[in-house]
C-alpha positions in Angstrom: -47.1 -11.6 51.2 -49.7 -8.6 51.4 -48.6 -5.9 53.8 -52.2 -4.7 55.8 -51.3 -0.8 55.4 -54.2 0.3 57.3 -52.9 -1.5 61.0 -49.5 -0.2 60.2 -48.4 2.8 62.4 -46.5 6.6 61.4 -43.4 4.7 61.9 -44.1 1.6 60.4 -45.3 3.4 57.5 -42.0 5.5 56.9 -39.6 2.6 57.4 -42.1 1.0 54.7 -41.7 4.0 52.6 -37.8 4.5 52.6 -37.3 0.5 52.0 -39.4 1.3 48.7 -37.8 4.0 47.8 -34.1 2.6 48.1 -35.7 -0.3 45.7 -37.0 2.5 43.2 -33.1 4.1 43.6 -31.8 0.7 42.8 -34.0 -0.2 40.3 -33.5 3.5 38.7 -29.6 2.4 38.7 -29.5 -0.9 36.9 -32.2 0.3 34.6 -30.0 3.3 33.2 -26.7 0.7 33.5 -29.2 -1.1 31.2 -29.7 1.8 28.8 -25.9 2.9 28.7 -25.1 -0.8 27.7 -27.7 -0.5 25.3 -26.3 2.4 23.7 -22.9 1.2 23.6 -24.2 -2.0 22.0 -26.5 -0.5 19.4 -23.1 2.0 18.4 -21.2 -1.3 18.3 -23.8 -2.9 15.9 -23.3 0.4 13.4 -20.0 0.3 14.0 -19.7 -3.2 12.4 -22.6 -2.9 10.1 -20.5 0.3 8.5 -17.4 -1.8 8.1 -19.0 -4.6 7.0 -21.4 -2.6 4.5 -20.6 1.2 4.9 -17.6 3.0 2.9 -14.9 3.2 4.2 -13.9 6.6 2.8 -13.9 9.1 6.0 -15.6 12.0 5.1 -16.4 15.0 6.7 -17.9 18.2 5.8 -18.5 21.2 8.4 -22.4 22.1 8.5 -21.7 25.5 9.2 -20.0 26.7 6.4 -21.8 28.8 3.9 -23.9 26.9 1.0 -23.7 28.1 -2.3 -26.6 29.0 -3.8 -27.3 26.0 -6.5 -30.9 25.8 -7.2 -31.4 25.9 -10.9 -35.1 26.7 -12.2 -37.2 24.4 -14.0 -37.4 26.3 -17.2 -33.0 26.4 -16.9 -33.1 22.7 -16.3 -35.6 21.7 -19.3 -33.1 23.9 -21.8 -30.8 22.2 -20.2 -31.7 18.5 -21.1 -32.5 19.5 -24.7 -28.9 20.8 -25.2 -28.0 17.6 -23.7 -30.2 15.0 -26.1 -29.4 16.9 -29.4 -25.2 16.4 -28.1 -26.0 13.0 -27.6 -27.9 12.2 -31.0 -25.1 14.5 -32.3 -22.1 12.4 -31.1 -24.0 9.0 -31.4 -24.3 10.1 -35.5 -20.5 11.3 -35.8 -18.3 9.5 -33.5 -14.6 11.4 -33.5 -11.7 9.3 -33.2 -9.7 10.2 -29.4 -6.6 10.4 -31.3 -3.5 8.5 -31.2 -1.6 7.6 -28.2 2.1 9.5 -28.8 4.5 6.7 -28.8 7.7 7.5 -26.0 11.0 8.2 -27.8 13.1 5.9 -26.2 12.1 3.2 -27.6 13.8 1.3 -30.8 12.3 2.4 -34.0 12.6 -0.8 -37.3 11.4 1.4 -40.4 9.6 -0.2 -43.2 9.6 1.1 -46.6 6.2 0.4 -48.5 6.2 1.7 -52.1 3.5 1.6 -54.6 3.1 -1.6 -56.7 3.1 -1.4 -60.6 5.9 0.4 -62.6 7.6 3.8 -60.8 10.1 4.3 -63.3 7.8 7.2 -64.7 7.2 9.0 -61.5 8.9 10.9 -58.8 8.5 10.9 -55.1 6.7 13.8 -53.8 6.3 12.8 -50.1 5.3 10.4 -47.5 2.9 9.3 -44.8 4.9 7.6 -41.6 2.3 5.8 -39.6 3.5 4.4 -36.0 2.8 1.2 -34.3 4.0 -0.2 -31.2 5.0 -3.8 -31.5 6.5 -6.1 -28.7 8.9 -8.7 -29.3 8.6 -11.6 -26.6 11.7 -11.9 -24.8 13.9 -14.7 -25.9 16.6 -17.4 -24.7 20.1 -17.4 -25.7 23.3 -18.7 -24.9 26.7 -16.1 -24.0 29.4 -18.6 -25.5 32.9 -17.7 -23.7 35.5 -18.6 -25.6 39.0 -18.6 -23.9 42.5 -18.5 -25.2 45.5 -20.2 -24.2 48.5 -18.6 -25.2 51.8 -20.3 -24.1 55.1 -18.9 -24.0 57.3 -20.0 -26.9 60.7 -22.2 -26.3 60.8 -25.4 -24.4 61.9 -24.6 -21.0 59.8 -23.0 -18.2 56.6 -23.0 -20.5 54.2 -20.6 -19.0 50.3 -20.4 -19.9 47.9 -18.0 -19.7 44.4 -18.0 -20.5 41.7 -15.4 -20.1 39.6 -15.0 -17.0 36.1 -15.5 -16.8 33.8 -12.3 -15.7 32.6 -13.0 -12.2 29.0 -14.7 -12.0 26.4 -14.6 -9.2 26.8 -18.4 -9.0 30.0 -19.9 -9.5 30.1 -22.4 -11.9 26.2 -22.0 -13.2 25.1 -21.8 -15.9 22.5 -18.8 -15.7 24.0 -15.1 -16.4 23.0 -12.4 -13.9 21.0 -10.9 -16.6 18.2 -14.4 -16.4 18.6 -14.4 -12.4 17.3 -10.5 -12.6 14.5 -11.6 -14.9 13.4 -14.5 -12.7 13.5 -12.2 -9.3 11.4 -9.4 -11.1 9.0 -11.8 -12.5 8.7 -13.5 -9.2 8.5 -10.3 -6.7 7.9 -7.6 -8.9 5.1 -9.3 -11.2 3.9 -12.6 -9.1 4.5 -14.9 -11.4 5.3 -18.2 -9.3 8.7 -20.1 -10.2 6.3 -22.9 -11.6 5.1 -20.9 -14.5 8.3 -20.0 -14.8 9.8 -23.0 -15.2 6.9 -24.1 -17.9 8.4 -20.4 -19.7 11.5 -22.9 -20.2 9.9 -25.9 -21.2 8.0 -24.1 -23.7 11.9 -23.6 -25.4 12.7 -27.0 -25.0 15.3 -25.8 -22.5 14.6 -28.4 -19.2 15.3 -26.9 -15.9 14.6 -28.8 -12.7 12.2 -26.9 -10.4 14.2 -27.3 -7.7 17.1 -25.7 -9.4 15.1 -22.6 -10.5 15.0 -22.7 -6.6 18.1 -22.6 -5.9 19.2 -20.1 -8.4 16.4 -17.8 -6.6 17.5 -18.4 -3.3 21.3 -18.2 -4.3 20.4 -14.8 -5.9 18.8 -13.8 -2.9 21.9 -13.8 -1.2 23.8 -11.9 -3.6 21.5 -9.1 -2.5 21.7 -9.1 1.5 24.5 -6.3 0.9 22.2 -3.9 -0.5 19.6 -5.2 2.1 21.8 -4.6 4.9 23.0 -0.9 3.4 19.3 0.1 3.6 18.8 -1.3 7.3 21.6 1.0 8.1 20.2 4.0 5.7 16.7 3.5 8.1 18.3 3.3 11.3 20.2 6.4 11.0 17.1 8.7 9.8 16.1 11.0 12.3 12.5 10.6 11.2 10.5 7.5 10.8 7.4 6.2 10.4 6.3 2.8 11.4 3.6 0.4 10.8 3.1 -3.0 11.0 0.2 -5.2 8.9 -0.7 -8.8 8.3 0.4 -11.3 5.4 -0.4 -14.6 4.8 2.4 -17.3 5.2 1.9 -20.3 3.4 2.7 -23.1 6.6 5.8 -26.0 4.9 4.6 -28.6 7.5 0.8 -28.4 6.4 -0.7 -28.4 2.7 -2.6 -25.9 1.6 -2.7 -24.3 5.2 -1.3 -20.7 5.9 -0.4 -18.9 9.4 -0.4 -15.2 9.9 2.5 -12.9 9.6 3.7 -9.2 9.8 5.0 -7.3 7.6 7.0 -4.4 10.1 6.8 -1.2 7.4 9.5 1.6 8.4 9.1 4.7 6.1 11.3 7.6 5.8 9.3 10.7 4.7 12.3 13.1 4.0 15.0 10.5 2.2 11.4 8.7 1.0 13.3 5.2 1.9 10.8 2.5 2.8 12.1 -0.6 4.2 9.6 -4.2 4.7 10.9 -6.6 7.8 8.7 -9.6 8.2 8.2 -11.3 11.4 6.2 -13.8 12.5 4.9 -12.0 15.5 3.3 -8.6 16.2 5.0 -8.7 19.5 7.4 -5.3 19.9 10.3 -7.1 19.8 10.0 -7.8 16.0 11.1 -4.0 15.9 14.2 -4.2 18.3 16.9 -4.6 14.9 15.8 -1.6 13.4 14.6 1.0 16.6 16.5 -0.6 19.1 19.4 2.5 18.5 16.7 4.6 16.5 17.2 8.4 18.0 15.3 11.1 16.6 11.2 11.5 15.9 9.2 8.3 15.6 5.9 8.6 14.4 3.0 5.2 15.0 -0.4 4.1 15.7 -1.6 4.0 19.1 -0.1 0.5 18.9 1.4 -0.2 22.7 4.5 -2.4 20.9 6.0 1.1 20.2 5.5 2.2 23.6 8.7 1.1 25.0 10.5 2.8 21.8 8.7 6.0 22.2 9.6 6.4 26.0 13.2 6.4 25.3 14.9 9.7 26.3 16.6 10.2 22.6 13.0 9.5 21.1 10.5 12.0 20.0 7.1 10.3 19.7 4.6 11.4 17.3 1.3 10.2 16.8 -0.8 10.1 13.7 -3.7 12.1 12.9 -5.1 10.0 10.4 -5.6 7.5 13.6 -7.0 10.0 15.8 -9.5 11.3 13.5 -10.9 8.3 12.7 -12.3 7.8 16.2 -14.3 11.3 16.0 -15.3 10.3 12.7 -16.3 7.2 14.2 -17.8 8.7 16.9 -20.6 10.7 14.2 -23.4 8.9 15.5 -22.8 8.6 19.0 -21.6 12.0 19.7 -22.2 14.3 17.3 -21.5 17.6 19.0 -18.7 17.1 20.4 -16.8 14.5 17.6 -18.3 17.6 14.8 -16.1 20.1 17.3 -13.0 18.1 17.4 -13.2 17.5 13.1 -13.8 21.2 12.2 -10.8 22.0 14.6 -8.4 19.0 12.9 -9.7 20.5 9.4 -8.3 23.9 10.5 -5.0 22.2 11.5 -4.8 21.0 8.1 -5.8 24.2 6.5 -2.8 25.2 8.0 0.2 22.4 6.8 -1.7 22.9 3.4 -0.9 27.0 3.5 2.5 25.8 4.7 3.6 23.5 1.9 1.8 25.5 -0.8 4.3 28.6 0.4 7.3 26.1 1.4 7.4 28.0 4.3 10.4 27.1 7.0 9.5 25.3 10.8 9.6 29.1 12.0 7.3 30.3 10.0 
């Protein structure tokens, strides 16, 4: 509906006026809610686009500090390739052996004489040349054979036997020596080699091993560990400085094939004993942490993670935070904000300047 401005009078004409220009106000708003959002959205988009794509190395350099002067002239740089082609023909005509790896000396040494063919009886020896090479011997099955004597006392009345005792075994009554049970754990946790390609290891000796009794010898030997695991639960707890992360691991699922759910590895580290000590759960809820921090007194150091919130709170608890987290946001931040993120990194690179000077001297808290 056209408005006839020409009929309209003075005060018809400034009511008209201020309605517009509440409109224009409005308008103004949303249009500059419209530009923030756009903003946030285009940094989101880098944002992913750099973890998806970008490195991930976080790297920062201050663009005030003083440039050295590197710009080489032409005439230095053209000398400079020629030197270059004639050490590359050069190397490419006489290739120099690296020289040979030295060989640790711990290990056993099986020396072989070699002596020339043909007949010696003629000559002396004046010398020789010893030439190393390492050599692996593939790690072998074999049977530990107890053999126990009875001895019984002599006469006929009150006979008494005694026979000697067997050395204690991580399974009773089994038949595989704490030294095999080591080798399986290792070669399971240490190396990843599943129990299944373990078990074909046996088969390949002819020595057949049910699978699920390599399972049981794992999970028995398991067990006969929970002592040591339990001495470093305690070790952790009473450190007076810990650090604590938590991060995801795949779980295979037992009630669906081929499926996995997501677990957490809870990581507790102690810089000054360096202990470190991996609880899973299968939750990221705080309460995975109550065994371990739930009596924890002393300086704990985490993420911005609110599950250590209630830990951190406690009167007996120091709580640190990490720099490596809060950095990463002004790094972040680069292309958003760059004069103020650039402020807050040169000032973090001076605090670091600092612990540097600190450990380089090995000065005390004091100092």
């Amino acid at each position: 509906m056209e408005i006839d401005l020409e009929n309209l009078s003075k005060q018809e004409l400034l009511t008209l006026i201020k309605q517009q220009s509440k409109t224009i106000s409005k308008q103004e708003k949303v249009n500059t809610k419209l530009e923030e959002k756009n903003t946030e959205l285009e940094y989101r988009v880098k944002l992913l686009q750099r973890m998806k794509f970008g490195q991930s190395r976080e790297r920062f350099e201050d663009p005030n500090q003083t440039q050295l002067p590197l710009d080489v002239e032409q005439a230095v740089l053209e000398e400079q390739e020629e030197v270059i082609k004639q050490e590359i023909t050069y190397s490419r005509e006489k290739k120099k052996h690296p020289g040979r790896a030295k060989l640790p000396d711990h290990l056993p040494v099986e020396e072989i004489e070699i002596h020339p063919e043909g007949d010696l009886s003629d000559m002396i020896c004046i010398g020789k040349e010893t030439t190393d090479v390492l050599d692996y011997v593939p790690g072998y099955f074999k049977i530990k054979r107890y053999i126990r004597y009875k001895y019984a006392t002599k006469g006929k009345d009150n006979t008494q036997i005694s026979i000697g005792e067997l050395p204690e075994r991580i399974i009773d009554k089994g038949i595989p020596s704490e030294g095999l049970l080591s080798t399986i754990l290792v070669d399971k946790y240490v190396d990843h080699l599943p129990l299944y390609r373990q078990k074909q290891r046996f088969s390949r000796e002819n020595i057949d091993i049910a699978s699920s009794t390599i399972d049981g010898w794992t999970a028995q030997s398991m067990d006969a560990l929970k002592p040591l695991y339990q001495k470093l639960v305690m070790d952790i707890k009473n450190e007076g400085y810990l650090q604590v992360d938590e991060t995801t691991i795949k779980v295979l699922d037992e009630k669906k094939k081929d499926k996995t759910h997501l677990g957490y590895y809870w990581v507790y580290h102690a810089p000054i004993s360096k202990l470190v000590m991996f609880n899973y759960s299968p939750t990221r809820s705080g309460s995975a942490a109550l065994p371990i921090l739930k009596n924890f007194k002393g300086y704990l150091q985490t993420d911005g993670f609110i599950g250590y919130q209630a830990y951190g709170n406690k009167s007996d608890v120091t709580h640190l935070a990490c720099w490596a987290h809060a950095r990463r946001e002004f790094e972040k931040a680069l292309d958003n904000d760059r004069k103020r993120a650039q402020h807050v990194l040169v000032e973090i690179q001076k605090l670091y300047a600092i612990e540097r000077k600190a450990k380089e001297q090995n000065l005390a808290p004091d100092q």
